[in-house]
C-alpha positions in Angstrom: 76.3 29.3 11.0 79.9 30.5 10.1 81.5 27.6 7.9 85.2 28.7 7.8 85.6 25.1 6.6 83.3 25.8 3.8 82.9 22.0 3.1 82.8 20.5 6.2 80.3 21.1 8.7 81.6 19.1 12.0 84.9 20.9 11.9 82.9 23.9 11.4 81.2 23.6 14.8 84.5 23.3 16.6 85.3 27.0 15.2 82.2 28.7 15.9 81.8 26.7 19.3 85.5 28.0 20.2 84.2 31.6 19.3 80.9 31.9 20.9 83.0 30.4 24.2 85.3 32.8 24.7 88.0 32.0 21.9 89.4 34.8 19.8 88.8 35.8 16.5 93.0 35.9 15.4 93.3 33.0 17.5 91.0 30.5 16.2 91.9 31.7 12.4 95.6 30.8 13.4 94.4 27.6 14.7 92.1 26.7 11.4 94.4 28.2 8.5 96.6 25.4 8.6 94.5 22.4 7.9 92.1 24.9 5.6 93.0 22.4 2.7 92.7 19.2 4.8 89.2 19.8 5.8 87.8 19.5 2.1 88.4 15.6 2.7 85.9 15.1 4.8 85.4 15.3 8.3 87.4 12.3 9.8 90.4 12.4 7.5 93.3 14.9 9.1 91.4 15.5 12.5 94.9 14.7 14.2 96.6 17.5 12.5 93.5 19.7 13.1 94.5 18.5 16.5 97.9 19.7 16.7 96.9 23.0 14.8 95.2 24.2 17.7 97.6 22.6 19.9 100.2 25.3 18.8 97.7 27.8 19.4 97.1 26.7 22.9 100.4 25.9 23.6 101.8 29.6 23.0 98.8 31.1 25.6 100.3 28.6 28.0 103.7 30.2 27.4 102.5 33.3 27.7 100.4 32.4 30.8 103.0 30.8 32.8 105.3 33.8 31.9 102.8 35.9 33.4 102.3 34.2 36.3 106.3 34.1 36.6 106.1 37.9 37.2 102.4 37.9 39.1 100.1 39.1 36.5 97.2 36.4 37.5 94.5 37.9 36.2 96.2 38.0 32.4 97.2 34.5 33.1 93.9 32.8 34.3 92.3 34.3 31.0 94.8 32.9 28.7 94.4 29.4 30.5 91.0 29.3 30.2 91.0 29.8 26.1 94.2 27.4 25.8 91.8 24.9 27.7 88.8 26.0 25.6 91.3 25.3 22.1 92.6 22.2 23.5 89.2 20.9 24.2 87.2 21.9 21.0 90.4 19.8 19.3 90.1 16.9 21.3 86.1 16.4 21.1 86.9 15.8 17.3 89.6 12.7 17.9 89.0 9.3 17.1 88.8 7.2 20.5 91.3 5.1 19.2 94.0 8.4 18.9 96.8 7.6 21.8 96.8 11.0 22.7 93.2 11.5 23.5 93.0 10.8 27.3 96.4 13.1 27.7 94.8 15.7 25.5 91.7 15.9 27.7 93.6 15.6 31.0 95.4 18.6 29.6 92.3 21.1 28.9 91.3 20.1 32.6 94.1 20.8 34.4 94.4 24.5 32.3 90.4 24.8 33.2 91.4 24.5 36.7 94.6 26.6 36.4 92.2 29.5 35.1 89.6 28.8 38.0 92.2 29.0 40.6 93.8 32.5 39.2 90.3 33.7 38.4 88.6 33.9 41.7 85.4 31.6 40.3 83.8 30.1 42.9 83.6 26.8 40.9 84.6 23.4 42.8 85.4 19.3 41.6 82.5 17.1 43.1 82.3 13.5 43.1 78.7 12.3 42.8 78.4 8.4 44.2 77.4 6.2 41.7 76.4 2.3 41.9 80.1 1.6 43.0 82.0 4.4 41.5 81.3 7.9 41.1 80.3 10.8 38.5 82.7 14.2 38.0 81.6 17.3 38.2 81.9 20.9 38.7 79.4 23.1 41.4 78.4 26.5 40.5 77.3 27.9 44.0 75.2 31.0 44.3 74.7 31.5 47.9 72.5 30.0 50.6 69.8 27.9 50.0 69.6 28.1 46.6 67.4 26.2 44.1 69.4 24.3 41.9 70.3 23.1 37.9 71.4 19.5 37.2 73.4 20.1 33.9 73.5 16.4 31.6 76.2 16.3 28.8 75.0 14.9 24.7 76.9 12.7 22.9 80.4 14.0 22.4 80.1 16.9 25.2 81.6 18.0 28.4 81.2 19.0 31.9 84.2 21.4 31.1 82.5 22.8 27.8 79.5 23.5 29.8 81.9 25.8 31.8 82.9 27.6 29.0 79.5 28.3 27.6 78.8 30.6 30.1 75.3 29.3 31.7 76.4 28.3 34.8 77.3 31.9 35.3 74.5 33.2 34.1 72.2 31.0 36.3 74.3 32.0 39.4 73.5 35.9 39.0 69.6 34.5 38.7 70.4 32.8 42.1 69.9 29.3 40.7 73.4 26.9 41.3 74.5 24.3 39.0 76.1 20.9 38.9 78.0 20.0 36.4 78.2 16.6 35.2 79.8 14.1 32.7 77.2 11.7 33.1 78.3 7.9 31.9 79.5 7.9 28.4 80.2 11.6 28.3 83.5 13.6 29.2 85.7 11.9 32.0 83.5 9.6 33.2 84.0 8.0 29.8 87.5 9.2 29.1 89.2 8.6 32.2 86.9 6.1 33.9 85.2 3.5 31.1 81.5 4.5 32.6 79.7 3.3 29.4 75.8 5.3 28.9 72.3 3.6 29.3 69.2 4.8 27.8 67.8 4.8 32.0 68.8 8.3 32.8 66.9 8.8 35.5 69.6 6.5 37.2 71.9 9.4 36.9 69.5 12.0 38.1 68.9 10.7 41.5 72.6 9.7 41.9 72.9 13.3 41.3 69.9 14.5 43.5 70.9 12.1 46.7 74.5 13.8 46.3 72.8 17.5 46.3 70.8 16.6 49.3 73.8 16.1 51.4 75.1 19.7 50.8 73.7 22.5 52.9 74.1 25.6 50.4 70.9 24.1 48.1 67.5 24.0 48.8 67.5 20.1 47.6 63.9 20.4 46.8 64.4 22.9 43.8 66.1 20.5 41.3 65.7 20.9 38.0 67.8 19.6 35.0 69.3 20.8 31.8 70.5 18.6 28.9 71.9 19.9 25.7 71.9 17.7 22.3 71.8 14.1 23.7 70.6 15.3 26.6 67.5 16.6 24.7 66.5 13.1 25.4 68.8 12.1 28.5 67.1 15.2 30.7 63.1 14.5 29.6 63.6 10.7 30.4 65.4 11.8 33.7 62.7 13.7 34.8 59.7 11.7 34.1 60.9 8.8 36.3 62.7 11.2 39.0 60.2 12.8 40.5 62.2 14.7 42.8 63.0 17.0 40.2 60.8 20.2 39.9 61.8 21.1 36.1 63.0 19.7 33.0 64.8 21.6 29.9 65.5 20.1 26.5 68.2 22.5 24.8 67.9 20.9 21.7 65.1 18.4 21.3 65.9 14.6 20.8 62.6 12.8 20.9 63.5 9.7 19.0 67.8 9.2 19.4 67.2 5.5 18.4 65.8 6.2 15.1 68.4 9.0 14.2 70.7 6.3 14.2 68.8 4.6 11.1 68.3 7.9 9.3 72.8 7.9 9.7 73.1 4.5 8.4 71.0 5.7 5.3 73.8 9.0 5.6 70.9 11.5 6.1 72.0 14.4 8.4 75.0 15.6 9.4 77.2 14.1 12.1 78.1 15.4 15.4 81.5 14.6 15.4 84.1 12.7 13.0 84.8 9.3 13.2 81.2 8.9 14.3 80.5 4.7 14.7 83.7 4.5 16.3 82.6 7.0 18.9 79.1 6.0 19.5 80.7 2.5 19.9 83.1 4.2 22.1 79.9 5.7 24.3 77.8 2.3 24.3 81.2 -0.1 25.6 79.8 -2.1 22.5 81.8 -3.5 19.1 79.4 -4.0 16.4 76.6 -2.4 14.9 73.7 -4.7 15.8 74.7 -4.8 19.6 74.6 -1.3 19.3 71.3 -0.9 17.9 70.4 -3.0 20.6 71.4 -1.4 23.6 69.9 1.9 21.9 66.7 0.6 20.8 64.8 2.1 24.1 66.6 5.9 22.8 63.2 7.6 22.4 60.7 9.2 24.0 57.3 7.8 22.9 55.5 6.6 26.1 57.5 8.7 28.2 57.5 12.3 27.8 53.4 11.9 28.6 55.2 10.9 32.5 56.5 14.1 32.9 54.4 16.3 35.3 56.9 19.3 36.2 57.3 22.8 33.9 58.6 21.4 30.3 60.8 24.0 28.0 62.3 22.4 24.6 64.4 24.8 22.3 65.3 24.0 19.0 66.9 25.3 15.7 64.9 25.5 13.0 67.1 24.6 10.8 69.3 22.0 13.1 71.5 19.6 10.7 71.6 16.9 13.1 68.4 16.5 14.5 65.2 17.4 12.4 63.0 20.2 14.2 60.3 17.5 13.4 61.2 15.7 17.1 60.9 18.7 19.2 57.4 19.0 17.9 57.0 15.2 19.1 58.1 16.0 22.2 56.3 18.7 23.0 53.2 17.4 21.5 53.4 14.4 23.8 54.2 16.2 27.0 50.6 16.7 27.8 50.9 16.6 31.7 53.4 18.6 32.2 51.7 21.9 33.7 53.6 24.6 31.6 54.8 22.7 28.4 56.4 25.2 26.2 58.3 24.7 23.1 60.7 27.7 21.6 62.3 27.3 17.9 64.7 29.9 16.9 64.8 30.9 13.4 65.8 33.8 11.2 66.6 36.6 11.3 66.8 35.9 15.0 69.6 33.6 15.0 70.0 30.0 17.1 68.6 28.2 14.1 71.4 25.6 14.9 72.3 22.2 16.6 71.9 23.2 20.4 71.4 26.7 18.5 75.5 26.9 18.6 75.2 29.3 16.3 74.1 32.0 18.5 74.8 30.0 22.3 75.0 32.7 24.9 71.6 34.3 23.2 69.4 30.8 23.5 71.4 30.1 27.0 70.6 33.4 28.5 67.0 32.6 27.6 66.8 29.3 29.0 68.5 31.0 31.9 65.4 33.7 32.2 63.0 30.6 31.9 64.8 28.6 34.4 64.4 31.6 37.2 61.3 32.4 36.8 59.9 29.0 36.9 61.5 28.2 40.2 60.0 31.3 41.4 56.3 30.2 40.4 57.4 26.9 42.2 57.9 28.7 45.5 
């Protein structure tokens, strides 16, 4: 992976994740260069002026945008909102949740998301999915009539806009597949804007998420399958061995055994997904010590589960992921043994995708999964 913070691996990600997303080379350089020196002291330790670093950057695309607009170049425009949005987001995942600007800096890489989806012609739309009360956000990637379908679950520290930027939802559409987009509880705005704390009982979500799809008449509600990158290596496997509505199941990332990560960070083995990491799980959970955290956390695994799932099964992993030892995507594939096509890919060198999520090389694994995706709906047929 490119470290242009040589010493720090989770400010790192934000760079190459910015790059592989759409951002600029000269953009993100101007964005990092500033806090170059900060970064050497560690990852949670001057991620506010990281934050305002790439604020400036954004900040002078939106300029330029809204200048553009002034004078009806739109199409110039809706690019340089979507990589201000991109900037402003890739800062703001790295915040502490106690930072009083987080909530306006997130609000603020929506509203330039949807600036650049209304000047780009993307046929993206907001969707509410009911939820026990409330409701989930999301975004629907349509691709035409009666189309077979991708529910897309968040990780950790993810969101339903950054799944937008990757690129996938596009590339399912040109397969013929539609996606929704969701920041499940604890992810994105769900968390952010709405206090929807996460559970280890995904399949909650999913059929919140399925009934939702079922009342829309551009899907073919029987071809559901779901997608979870990081976290949801373990959020999308649990979903669909207790949903059986749903026809498929990808882990981008494998994350067999969440629950026992968290031990193996408490002993400071691996790297961290984010800075200010306990304060953020905390954050994710609605909890305020360590043991209640362990507690609510303790089911995070998939021993005794993955064996439930009986729909087509991918897992892709980096071999050499920082965060989450390659070690669990052979324990869940290993223990997927009904599933009818249980495949397990690991990228490695000189291939590339040997990362966390393989962020390292994105649109490569995602264009794969894509491929997978497609052609295992049409076996389903």
């Amino acid at each position: 992976m490119f470290m242009y913070f040589p010493t720090n691996y989770v400010w790192s990600m934000a760079a190459v994740a910015a790059l592989n997303n759409g951002g600029f080379i000269d953009e993100v350089d101007r964005a990092c260069k500033p806090v170059l020196e900060a970064s050497k002291n560690g990852d949670d330790v001057g991620t506010e002026d990281l934050y305002q670093s790439w604020a400036a950057v954004a900040d002078r695309l939106i300029a330029s945008a809204e200048a553009d607009e002034a004078i009806g170049r739109t199409i110039g425009a809706g690019d340089k909102y979507y990589r201000a949005s991109l900037y402003t987001s890739q800062a703001e995942r790295l915040q502490s949740p106690t930072w009083a600007g987080r909530k306006a800096a997130y609000q603020k890489s929506i509203d330039l998301l949807l600036k650049h989806i209304a000047l780009s012609d993307s046929p993206v739309t907001q969707v509410e999915i009911p939820y026990e009360g409330a409701s989930l956000p999301g975004y629907f990637h349509p691709a035409g009539p009666n189309a077979p379908v991708i529910i897309q679950f968040n990780g950790l520290d993810s969101t339903k806009e950054m799944m937008f930027y990757s690129g996938f939802p596009q590339m399912l559409a040109r397969r013929g597949i539609a996606t929704l987009m969701v920041d499940t509880p604890g992810s994105g705005e769900a968390l952010r804007l709405r206090g929807l704390t996460a559970r280890y009982d995904t399949e909650a979500w999913a059929s919140a998420c399925i009934d939702y799809l079922e009342t829309r008449d551009d899907v073919d509600a029987s071809q559901v399958g779901i997608v979870g990158w990081s976290l949801g290596g373990y959020y999308a496997p649990r979903a669909a061995a207790f949903e059986k509505r749903l026809r498929l199941a990808v882990a981008w990332g494998a994350n067999h055994n969440w629950a026992e990560v968290q031990h193996k960070r408490i002993a400071r083995e691996g790297e961290n997904p984010v800075p200010h990491y306990w304060e953020h799980v905390f954050w994710v959970w609605g909890v305020s010590s360590m043991d209640e955290f362990l507690e609510v956390t303790k089911n995070m695994h998939l021993n005794g589960v993955v064996d439930k799932i009986t729909v087509p099964f991918l897992i892709t992993h980096g071999a050499n992921d920082r965060q989450i030892s390659v070690d669990y995507a052979h324990q869940s594939h290993d223990q997927a043994v009904n599933s009818p096509k249980n495949e397990l890919r690991i990228f490695d060198e000189p291939e590339g995708g040997t990362e966390h999520i393989s962020i390292d090389n994105m649109p490569y694994v995602a264009g794969f999964i894509a491929d997978w995706v497609a052609e295992t709906f049409a076996e389903l047929r």
